[in-house]
C-alpha positions in Angstrom: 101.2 100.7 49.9 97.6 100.9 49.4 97.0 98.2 52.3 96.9 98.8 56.1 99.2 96.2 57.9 97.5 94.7 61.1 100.8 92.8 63.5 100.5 91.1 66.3 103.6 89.8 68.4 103.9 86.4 70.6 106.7 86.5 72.7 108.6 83.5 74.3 110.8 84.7 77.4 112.9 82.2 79.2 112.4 82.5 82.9 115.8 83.0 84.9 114.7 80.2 87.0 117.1 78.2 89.2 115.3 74.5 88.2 113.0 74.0 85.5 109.1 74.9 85.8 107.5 71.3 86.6 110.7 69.6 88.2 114.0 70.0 90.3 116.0 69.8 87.3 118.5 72.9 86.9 117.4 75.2 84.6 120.9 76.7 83.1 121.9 73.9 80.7 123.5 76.5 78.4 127.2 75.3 76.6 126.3 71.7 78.3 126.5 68.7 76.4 123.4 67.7 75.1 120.4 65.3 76.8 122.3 66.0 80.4 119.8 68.5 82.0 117.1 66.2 82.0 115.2 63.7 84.5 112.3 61.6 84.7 109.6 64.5 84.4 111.5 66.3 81.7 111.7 62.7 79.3 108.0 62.7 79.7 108.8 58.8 81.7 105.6 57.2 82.9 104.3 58.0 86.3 105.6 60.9 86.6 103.9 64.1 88.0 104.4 67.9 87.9 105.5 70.3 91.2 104.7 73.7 90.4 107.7 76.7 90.5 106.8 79.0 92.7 109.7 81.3 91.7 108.6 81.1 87.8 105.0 81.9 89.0 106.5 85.4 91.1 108.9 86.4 87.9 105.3 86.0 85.8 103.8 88.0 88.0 106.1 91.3 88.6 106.3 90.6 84.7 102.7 91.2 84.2 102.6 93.7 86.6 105.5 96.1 84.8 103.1 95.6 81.9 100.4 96.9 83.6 98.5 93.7 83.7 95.7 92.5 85.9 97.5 89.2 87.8 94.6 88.7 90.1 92.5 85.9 91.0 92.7 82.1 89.5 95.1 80.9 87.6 95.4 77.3 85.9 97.2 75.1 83.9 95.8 73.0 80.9 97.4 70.6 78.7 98.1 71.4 75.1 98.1 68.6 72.7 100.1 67.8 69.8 102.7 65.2 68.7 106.5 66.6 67.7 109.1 64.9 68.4 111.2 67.6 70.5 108.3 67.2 73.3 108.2 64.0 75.2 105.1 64.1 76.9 103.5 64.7 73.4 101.5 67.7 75.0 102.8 70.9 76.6 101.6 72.3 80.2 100.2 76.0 79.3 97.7 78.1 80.4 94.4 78.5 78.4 91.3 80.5 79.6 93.1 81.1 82.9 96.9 83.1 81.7 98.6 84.4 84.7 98.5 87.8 83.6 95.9 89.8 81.2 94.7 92.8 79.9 97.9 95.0 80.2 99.4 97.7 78.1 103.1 98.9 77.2 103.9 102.6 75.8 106.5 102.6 73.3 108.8 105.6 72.1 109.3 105.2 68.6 112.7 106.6 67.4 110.7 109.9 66.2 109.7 110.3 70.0 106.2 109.5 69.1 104.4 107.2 71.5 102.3 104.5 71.0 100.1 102.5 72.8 100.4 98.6 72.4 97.7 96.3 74.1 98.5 93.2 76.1 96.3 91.1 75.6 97.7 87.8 77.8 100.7 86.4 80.0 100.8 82.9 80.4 103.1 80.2 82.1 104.0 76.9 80.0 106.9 74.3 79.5 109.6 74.9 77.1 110.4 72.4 74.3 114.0 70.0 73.8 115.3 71.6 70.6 115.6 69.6 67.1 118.9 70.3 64.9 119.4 69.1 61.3 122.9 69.1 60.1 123.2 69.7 56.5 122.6 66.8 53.4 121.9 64.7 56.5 119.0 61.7 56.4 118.5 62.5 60.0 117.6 64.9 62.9 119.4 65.6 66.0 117.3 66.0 69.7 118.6 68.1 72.4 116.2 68.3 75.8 118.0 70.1 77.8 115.9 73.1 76.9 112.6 70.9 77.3 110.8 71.6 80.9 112.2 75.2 80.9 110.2 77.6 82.0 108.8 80.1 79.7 106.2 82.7 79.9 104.5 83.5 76.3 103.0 86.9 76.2 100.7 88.1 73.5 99.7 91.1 72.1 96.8 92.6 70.4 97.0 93.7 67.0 98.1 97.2 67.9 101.0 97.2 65.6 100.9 98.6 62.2 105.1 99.0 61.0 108.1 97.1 61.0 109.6 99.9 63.2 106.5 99.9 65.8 107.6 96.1 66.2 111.1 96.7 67.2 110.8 99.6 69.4 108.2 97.5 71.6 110.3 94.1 71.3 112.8 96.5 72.7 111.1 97.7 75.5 109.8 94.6 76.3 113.9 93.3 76.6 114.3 96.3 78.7 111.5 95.5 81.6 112.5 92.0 81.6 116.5 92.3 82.1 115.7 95.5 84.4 112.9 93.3 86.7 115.6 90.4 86.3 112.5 88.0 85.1 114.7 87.3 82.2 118.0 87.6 80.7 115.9 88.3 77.1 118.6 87.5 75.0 117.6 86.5 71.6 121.1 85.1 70.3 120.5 82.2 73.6 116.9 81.7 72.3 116.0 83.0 75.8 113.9 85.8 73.8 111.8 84.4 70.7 109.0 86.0 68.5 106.0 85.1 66.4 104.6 87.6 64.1 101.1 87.6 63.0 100.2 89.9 60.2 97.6 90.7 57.6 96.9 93.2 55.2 93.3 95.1 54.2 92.4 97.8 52.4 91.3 101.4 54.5 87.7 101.2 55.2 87.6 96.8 54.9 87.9 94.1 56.7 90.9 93.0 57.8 92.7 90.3 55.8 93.5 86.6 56.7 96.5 86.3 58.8 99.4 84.5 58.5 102.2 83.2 61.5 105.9 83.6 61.3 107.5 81.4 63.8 110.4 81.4 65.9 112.1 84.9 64.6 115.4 85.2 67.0 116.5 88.4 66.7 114.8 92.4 66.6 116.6 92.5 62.8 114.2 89.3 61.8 111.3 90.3 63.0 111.8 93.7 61.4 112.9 91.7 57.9 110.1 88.7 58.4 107.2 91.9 58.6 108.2 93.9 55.6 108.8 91.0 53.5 105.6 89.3 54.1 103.7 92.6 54.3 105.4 93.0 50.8 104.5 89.2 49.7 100.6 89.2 50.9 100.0 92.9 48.8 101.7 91.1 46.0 99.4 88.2 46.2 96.0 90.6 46.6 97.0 93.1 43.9 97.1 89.7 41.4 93.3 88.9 43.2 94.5 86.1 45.0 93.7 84.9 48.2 95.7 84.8 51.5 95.7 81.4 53.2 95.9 81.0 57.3 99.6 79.3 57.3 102.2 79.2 59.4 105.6 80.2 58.0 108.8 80.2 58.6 111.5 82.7 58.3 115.2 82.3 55.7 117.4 84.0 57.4 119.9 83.4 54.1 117.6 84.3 51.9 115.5 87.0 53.7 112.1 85.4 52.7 109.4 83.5 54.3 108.5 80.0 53.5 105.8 77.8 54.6 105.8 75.3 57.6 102.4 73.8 57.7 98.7 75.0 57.2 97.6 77.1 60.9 96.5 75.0 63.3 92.8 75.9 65.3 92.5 76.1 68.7 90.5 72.9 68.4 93.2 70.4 67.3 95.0 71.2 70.6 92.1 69.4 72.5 93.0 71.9 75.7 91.4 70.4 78.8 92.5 71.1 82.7 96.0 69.6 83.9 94.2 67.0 86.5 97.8 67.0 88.7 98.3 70.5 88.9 95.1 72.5 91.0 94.1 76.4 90.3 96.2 79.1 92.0 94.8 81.9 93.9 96.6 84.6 93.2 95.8 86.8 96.2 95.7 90.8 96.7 98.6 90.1 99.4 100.8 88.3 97.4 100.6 91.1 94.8 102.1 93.4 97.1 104.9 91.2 98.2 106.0 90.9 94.7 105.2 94.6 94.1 107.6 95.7 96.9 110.6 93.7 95.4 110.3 95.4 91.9 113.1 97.6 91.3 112.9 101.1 88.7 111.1 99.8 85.6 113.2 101.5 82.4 109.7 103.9 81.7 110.4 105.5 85.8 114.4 105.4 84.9 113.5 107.7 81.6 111.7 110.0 83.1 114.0 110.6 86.0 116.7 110.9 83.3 114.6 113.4 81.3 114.3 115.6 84.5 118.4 115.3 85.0 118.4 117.2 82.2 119.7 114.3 79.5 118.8 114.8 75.7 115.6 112.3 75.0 117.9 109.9 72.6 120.2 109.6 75.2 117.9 109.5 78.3 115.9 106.5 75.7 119.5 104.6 75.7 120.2 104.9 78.6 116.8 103.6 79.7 117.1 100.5 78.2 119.9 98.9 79.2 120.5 97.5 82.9 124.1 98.1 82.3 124.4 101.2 80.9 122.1 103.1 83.5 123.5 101.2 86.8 126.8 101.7 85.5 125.7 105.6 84.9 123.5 106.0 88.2 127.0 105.3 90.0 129.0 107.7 88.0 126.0 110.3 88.5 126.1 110.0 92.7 130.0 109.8 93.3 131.6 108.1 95.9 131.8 109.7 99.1 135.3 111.8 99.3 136.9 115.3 99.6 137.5 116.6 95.8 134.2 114.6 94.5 131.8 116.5 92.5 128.5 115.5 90.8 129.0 116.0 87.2 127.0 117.3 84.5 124.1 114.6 83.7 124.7 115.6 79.8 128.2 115.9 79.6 128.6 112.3 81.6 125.5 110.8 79.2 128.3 112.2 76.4 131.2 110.6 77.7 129.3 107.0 78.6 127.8 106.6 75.3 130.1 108.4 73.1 134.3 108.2 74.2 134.0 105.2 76.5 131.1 103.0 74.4 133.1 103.8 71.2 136.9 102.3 72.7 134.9 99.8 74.5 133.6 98.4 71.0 137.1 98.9 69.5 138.7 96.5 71.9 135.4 94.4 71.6 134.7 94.4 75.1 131.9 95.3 77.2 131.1 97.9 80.1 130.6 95.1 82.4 134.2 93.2 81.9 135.9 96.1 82.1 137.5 98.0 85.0 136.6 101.3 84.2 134.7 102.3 87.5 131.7 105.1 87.7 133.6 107.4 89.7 136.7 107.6 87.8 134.6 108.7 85.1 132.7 111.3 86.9 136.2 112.2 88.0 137.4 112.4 84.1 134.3 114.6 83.7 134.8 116.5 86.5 138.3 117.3 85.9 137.4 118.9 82.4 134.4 120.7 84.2 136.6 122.7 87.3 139.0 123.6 84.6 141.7 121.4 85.5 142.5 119.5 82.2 140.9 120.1 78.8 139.1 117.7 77.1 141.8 116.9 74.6 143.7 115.4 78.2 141.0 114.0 79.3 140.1 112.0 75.5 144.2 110.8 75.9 143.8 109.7 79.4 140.7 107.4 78.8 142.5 104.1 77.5 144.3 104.3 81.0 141.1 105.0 82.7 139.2 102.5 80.9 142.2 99.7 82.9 141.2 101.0 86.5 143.5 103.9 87.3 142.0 107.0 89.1 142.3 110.4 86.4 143.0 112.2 89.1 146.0 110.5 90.4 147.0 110.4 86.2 146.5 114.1 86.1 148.7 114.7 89.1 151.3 111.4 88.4 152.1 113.4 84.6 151.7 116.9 85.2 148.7 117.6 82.6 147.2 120.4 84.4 145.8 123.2 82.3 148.5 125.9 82.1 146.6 129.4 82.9 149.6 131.0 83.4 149.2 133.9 81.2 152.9 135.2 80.9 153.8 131.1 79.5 150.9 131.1 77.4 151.9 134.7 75.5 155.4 133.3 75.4 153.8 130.2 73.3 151.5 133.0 71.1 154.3 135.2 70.5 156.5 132.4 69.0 153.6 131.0 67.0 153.2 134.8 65.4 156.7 135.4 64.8 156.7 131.5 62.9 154.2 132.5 60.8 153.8 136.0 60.0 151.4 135.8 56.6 149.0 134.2 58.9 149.3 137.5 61.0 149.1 139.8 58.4 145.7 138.0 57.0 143.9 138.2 60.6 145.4 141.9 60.6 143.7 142.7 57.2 140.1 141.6 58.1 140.5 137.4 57.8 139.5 136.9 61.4 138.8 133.4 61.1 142.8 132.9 59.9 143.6 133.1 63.4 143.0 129.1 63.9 146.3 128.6 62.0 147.7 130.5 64.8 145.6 128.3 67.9 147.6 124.7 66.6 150.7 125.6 66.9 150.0 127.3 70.6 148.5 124.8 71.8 150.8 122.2 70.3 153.9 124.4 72.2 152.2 124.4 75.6 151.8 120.3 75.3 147.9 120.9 74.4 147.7 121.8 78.6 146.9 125.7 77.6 143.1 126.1 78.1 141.7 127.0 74.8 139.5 129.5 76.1 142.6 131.7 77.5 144.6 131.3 74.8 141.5 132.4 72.2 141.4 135.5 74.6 144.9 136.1 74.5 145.2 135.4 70.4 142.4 138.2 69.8 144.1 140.8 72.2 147.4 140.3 70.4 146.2 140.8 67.1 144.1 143.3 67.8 140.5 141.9 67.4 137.4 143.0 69.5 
């Protein structure tokens, strides 16, 4: 392409607030019937008046500050103005010159292992909207405002983003901080996670082009979609010497394309202007450090530590980002306290997590968190194979029992699948194999080394796969005579 793409993100994280952000009303209305997590404040009911979260403003903050933001100072609320009919109060409570957070930045790995710097440019607090649904051929809409009060915190970006791929890699690191800090639970398929793209396109050396705004993308796979098609659809539109118009579009998931919404609104037709119920906050230097001390490992501290464990960079990067998958594996990696534990190899257990046990986990569609595999069994599987005591042929038979709770250990011992290193059985098993099959024999005899694996099977298959392979490879070459 002979244009340069400029993207910036917006995106919409639902708070994991107990009660929405202006009201008592609980927050968690998910799989309720709709219109019964509301109350007066919510409906937008005359007389009505806001009470500030304190929790959603302390999630905002250790937010902001795992992106490196400034969350100092004075904060304040304004009214945004604008009629639709999924917001009561016909304006929303944001924040405008005043965001709660600013200035930040967020290194993202790309899946080449460069890094890349994306610029924060804002944090801010605001109200959620209800949610409108239109069932199909239907002369009406449907409201739901059991989302509507929510709390939300809309962070932007500057336009540091130039690819599809850039996009998803930071929208994933974003998830990451915000399950790891539990600010958010970040999941797009609830709409607690939602992204706007803005993008334009100019030539090297120009100006940059007119932008337009996709809306609402709810999933990484959109957003990825929604920038290469309209990166695709603007070029097409400037190669023909047209000219890109500042609209706000939406996104077909069906048919993979963007359509338009509505011409972009300015800043102006929002008529911001100070909520008068809700004074500035002082965000103080001592308050920062309370909410500092609570933060737990960011995913960025968790990499590195993994990195220095040893752990191959895609798999430390995995593991990284995903509040399951490391506090599952930082478990498995200290062991509990008791006589035969041993740490085990921070590769070889990074092997088994993401590999074996992710791989029958997705098979039975279930996840690491229903299921009663515990950490230390698993180090103890690993273990096991490690001291020598079963192979790793064992070990892959024992892990659907494993997986249900038992101890691999007490399997190992319950079944008798201790590697045989009994030489004496193990020549016993070579000698039968030999005599079975003499051509094979005579082949490794007359220079065709590598015709000894015909030979390996069929020991290992008489010894109940228990023999350790590396004995009986030893014993194999010595019988047939190889160096």
């Amino acid at each position: 392409m002979s244009y340069v793409a400029v993207i910036g993100l917006e995106v919409h994280l639902q708070l994991k607030t107990r009660s929405k952000i202006f009201s008592s009303c609980p927050q968690e209305y998910h799989g309720a019937e709709p219109n019964t997590f509301t109350d007066p404040f919510t409906l937008g009911l005359p007389g009505t008046l806001p009470t500030l979260n304190r929790e959603a403003v302390e999630l905002a903050m250790m937010f902001g500050l795992g992106l490196n933001c400034d969350v100092s100072g004075f904060t304040q609320f304004h009214r945004k103005n604008y009629f639709y009919p999924d917001a009561p109060k016909n304006f929303q409570l944001s924040q405008y010159d005043r965001p709660i957070a600013r200035d930040g930045f967020l290194d993202v790995t790309l899946p080449g292992g460069e890094v890349s710097r994306v610029r924060i440019k804002r944090a801010h607090l605001e109200d959620d909207a209800g949610k409108l649904t239109h069932p199909t051929y239907a002369p009406y809409s449907m409201l739901d405002l059991n989302r509507a009060g929510s709390s939300l915190l809309e962070m932007v970006t500057e336009a540091d983003i130039v690819s599809a791929e850039q996009a998803r890699a930071f929208l994933e690191s974003v998830q990451a901080i915000a399950q790891a800090l539990g600010v958010s639970d970040a999941t797009p398929e609830e709409g607690k996670m939602r992204c706007d793209v803005n993008l334009s396109l100019h030539k090297p050396g120009e100006p940059w082009g007119t932008k337009c705004e996709v809306k609402n993308l709810n999933s990484f796979r959109s957003v990825a979609r929604a920038i290469e098609f309209e990166a695709a659809r603007q070029a097409r539109i400037l190669d023909a010497g047209g000219r890109i118009t500042q609209d706000t579009l939406g996104w077909d998931e069906g048919g993979q394309k963007t359509f338009l919404m509505r011409t972009k609104e300015v800043e102006a037709d929002y008529r911001y202007f100070p909520e008068p119920d809700l004074p500035p906050l002082d965000i103080t230097p001592e308050w920062i450090a309370q909410v500092r001390e609570r933060m737990p490992e960011l995913p960025a501290q968790k990499l590195e530590r993994y990195r220095a464990a040893g752990v191959r960079e895609a798999d430390a990067q995995t593991l990284s980002l995903s509040v399951p998958l490391s506090r599952f594996y930082d478990e498995a990696l200290t062991p509990e306290p008791r006589p035969d534990a041993q740490k085990p190899d921070a590769q070889k257990l990074a092997n088994w997590l993401l590999g074996d046990v992710s791989g029958l986990l997705a098979a039975r569609e279930e996840t690491l968190e229903a299921s009663a595999l515990r950490p230390a069994h698993l180090a103890a599987l690993v273990g096991l194979i490690d001291a020598g005591t079963i192979s790793g042929k064992i070990a892959k038979d024992l892990l659907p029992d494993v997986l249900t709770g038992h101890d691999p250990a007490a399997l190992v011992q319950e079944r008798g699948l201790s590697v045989v290193t009994d030489t004496a059985a193990i020549d016993a098993a070579i000698d039968a194999a030999m005599a079975a099959d003499p051509a094979t024999v005579e082949k490794v005899r007359a220079g065709n080394a590598k015709a000894m694996n015909a030979l390996f099977g069929p020991v290992m298959k008489a010894t109940g796969g228990k023999a350790k392979p590396e004995v009986v490879r030893e014993r194999l070459s010595a019988k047939l005579g190889l160096s």
